[in-house]
N, C-alpha and C positions, 0 to 999 in steps of 0.2 A: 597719555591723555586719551579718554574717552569719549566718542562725540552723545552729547543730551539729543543737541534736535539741529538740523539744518530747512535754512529756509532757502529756495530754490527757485529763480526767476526763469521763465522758458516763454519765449517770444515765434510763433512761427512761422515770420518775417526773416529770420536768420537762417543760414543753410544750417547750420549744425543746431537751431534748436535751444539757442544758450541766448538770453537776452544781455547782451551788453551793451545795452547803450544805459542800464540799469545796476548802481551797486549799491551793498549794503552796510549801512554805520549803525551802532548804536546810540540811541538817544547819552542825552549826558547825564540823565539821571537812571537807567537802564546801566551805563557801563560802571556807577557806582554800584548797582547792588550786583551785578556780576563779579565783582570784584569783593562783597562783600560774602557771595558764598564759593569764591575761589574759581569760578568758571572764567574760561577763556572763549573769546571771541578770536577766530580767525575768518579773513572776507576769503569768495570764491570768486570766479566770476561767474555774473548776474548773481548772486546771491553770497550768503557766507554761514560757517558752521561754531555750533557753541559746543566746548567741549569741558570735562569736568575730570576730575582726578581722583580715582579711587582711594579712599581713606585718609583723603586731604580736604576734598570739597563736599560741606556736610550738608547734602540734600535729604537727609531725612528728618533734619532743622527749619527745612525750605518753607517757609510760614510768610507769603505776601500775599496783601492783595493786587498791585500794579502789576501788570504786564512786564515781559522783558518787551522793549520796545526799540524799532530800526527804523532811519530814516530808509528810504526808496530813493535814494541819489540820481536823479537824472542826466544822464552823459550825454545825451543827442537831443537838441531843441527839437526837431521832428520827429518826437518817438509817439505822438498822439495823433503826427499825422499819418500815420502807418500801422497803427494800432483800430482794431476795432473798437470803438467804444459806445456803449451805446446811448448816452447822456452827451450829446454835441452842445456842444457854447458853456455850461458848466465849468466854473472855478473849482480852485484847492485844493487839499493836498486827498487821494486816493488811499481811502481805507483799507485794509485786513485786517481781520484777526479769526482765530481759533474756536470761538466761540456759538459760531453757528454751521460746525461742519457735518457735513451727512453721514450715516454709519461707514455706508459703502464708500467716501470718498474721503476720509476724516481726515485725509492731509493734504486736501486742497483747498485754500482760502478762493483762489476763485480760478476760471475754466470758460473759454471759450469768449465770446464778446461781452466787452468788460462793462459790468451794472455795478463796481462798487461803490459807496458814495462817496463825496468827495465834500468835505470837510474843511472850516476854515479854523487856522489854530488861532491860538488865545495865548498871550502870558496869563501870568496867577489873577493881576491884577487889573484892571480895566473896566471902559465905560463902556454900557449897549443901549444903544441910541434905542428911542420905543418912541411909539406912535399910534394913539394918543398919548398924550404925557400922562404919565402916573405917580399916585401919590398913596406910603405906605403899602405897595407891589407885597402880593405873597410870592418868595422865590423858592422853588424847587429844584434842585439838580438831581438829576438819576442817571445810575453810572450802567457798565455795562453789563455787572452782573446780575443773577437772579431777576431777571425781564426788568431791573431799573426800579424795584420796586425794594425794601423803603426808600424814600429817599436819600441820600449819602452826604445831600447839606442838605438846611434852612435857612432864613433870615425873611428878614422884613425890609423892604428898603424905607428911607427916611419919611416921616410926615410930612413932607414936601413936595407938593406939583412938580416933577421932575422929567424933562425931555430926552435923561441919558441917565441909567442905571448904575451906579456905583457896585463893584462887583469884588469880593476880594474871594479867590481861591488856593491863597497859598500854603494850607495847613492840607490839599486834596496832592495827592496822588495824580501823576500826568496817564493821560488816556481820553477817551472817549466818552465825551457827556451830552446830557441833554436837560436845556433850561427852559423851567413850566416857569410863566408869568399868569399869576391871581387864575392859574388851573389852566391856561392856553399855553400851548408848544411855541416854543419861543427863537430856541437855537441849538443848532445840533453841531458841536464842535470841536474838536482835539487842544486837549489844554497841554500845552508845551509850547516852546519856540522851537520852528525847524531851519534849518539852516538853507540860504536862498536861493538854491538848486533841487529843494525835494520834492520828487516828484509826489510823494506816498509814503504814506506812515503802515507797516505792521506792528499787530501786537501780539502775540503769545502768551497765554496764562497758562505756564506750568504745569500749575494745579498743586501740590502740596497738601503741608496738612491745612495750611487753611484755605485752597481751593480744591481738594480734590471731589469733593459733591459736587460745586457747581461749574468744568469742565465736563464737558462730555467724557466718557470714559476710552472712547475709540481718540479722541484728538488730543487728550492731553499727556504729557511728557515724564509724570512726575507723579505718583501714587501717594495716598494717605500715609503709607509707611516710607516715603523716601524711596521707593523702587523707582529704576528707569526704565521706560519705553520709550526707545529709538524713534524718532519720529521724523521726516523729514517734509516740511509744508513747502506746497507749493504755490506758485502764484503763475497761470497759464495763459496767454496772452495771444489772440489772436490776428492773423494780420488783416487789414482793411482792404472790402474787394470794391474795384471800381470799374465801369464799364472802357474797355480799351478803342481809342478811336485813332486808325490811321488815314492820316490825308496824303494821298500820291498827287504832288503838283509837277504835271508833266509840262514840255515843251508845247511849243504851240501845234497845232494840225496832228498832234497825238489823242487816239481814240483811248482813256484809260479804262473805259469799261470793256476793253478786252483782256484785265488785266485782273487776278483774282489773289487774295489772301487764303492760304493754306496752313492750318491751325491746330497744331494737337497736345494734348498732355504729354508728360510722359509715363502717364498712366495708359496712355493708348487711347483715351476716349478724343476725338473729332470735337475741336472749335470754332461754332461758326459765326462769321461777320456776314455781313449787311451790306453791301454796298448799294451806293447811290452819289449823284453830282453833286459837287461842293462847292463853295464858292472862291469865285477867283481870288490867286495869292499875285500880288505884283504884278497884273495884268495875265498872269497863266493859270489855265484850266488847272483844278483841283477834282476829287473823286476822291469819298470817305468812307472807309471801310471800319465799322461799328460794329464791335462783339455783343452777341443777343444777351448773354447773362455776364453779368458781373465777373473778372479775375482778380484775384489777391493779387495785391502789391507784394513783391521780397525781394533780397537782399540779392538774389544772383536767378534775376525771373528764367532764367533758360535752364537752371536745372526744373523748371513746372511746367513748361510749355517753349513750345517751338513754333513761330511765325517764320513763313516764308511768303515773297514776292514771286507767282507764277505768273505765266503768259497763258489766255488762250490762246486757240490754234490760229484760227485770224489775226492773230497781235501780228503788225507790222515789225515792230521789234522784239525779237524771241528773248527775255528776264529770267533768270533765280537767283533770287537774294533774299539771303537773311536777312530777317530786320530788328531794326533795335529793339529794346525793349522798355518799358516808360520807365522815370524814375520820379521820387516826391516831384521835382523841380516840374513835371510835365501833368502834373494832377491842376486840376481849374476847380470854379466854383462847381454849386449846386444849380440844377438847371430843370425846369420843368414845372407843375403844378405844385401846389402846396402839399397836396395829397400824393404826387409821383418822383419829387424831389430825388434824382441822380447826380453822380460827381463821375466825370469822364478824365481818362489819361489821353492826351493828345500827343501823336508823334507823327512829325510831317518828314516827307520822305520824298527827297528833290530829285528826279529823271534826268 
């Protein structure tokens, strides 16, 4: 077997770079037509590879318009709290596809903090509540290729004042639509059922002979003539930086502003806190050391940075200790102006 395309999840939150708290399935109408041109799907982890068989699997027959399409299987319920993202409080399921990737980068779906949209699925069949109510609705749906333009349905909905849209999509193809009501944008959303753990939908359009024009020709998989080019899509996942705050709640008659945090990458560059008085924990003096910029959350914070507990020279009691370092469970809300909104890691640190 021969791999077609691998899609490749990388999170860098994890020490090695591999996101697994993320795996990948194929839709159930995806693993049919995989199977209808003989390709095989094997998962990796964080992602999985499609492979095809020389002078078995007849890809220069390869003629769809659908997507090969992957559920984003979510393994860790905190994977969005650790995730840069940059669309906070947003529902549903996390889009990719192939479709709009750059020369220079043509097999990354996305890179760095995550803007992709996030999409709510649909079965074939169902109602879309509307407001005002409408009566004889022009419907539009436009799909994702060729910018959506013709449209890929019509219909008219019924001569009747209507508060919920009668919709049937079952003769379309599962992927990525968008529904125009009487010429207004209406809904932008993944027709398929995902299974109750997805974090995200990819999709891949091959390209073949009846996509090969409208793939980019750096991103798709699959030539007008059945050729392959190797391709492997990535999806790059950055970790969530939050400002680190440590509270040293000393003993009573202890001075802890003689007492200082020592902070460095292990890139070498110097991290500096902030200290200042804090408020009492159980009747004992606290003292809150606050890092000036933001640090990434990861999976094993001490291979990026090293905190130590120093004494100055006047400390009554001479200190070095290592200290913890936060983990999700120690991340708190948003704090500050509307316009300066921070999320702080808190780790108290008992004398």
């Amino acid at each position: 077997m021969t791999p077609l395309f691998t899609i490749q999840c990388r999170h860098d939150y994890f020490a090695d770079g591999v996101c697994r708290a993320l795996s990948l399935v194929p839709t159930q109408r995806s693993a049919a037509l995989l199977a209808r041109y003989r390709l095989l799907f094997r998962p990796l982890p964080g992602g999985g590879s499609i492979y095809y068989e020389d002078g078995a699997s007849p890809l220069a027959q390869f003629s769809e318009s659908a997507p090969l399409a992957f559920w984003l299987i979510g393994r860790d319920p905190a994977l969005n709290d650790y995730t840069d993202v940059a669309a906070k409080g947003s529902t549903g399921l996390f889009y990719f596809d192939n479709l709009h990737c750059k020369p220079k980068s043509s097999s990354k779906l996305a890179s760095g903090p995550l803007t992709a949209p996030r999409l709510s699925a649909y079965p074939p069949r169902f109602s879309l509540p509307v407001d005002p109510a409408r009566r004889a609705a022009r419907l539009d749906l436009l799909g994702q290729l060729s910018g959506g333009a013709p449209p890929v349905w019509q219909a008219q909905s019924p001569d009747a004042t209507l508060s919920a849209l009668p919709l049937d999509f079952s003769a379309l193809d599962e992927g990525r639509y968008r529904l125009n009501v009487d010429g207004a944008h209406t809904l932008d959303f993944w027709l398929g059922k995902p299974p109750s753990n997805a974090w995200g939908v990819a999709a891949i359009y091959p390209g073949g002979l009846l996509l090969a024009d409208s793939v980019p020709a750096a991103a798709r998989t699959i030539d007008g003539k059945g050729e392959v080019n190797l391709k492997t899509y990535s999806i790059e996942l950055a970790a969530r930086s939050v400002r680190w705050r440590y509270h040293l709640i000393g003993q009573s008659g202890m001075n802890l502003a003689d007492y200082q945090l020592l902070a460095t990458r292990t890139t070498g560059e110097t991290v500096h806190f902030e200290g200042a008085p804090g408020d009492t924990v159980d009747g004992r003096p606290s003292y809150c050391f606050t890092a000036s910029d933001p640090l990434p959350l990861a999976e094993r914070p001490g291979d990026k940075v090293s905190v130590q507990l120093a004494s100055l020279p006047q400390a009554r009691t001479q200190l070095s200790v290592n200290l913890a370092y936060p983990r999700m469970g120690n991340v708190g809300g948003a704090q500050g102006s509307a316009q300066n909104r921070q999320q702080f890691a808190d780790i108290f640190v008992y004398l």
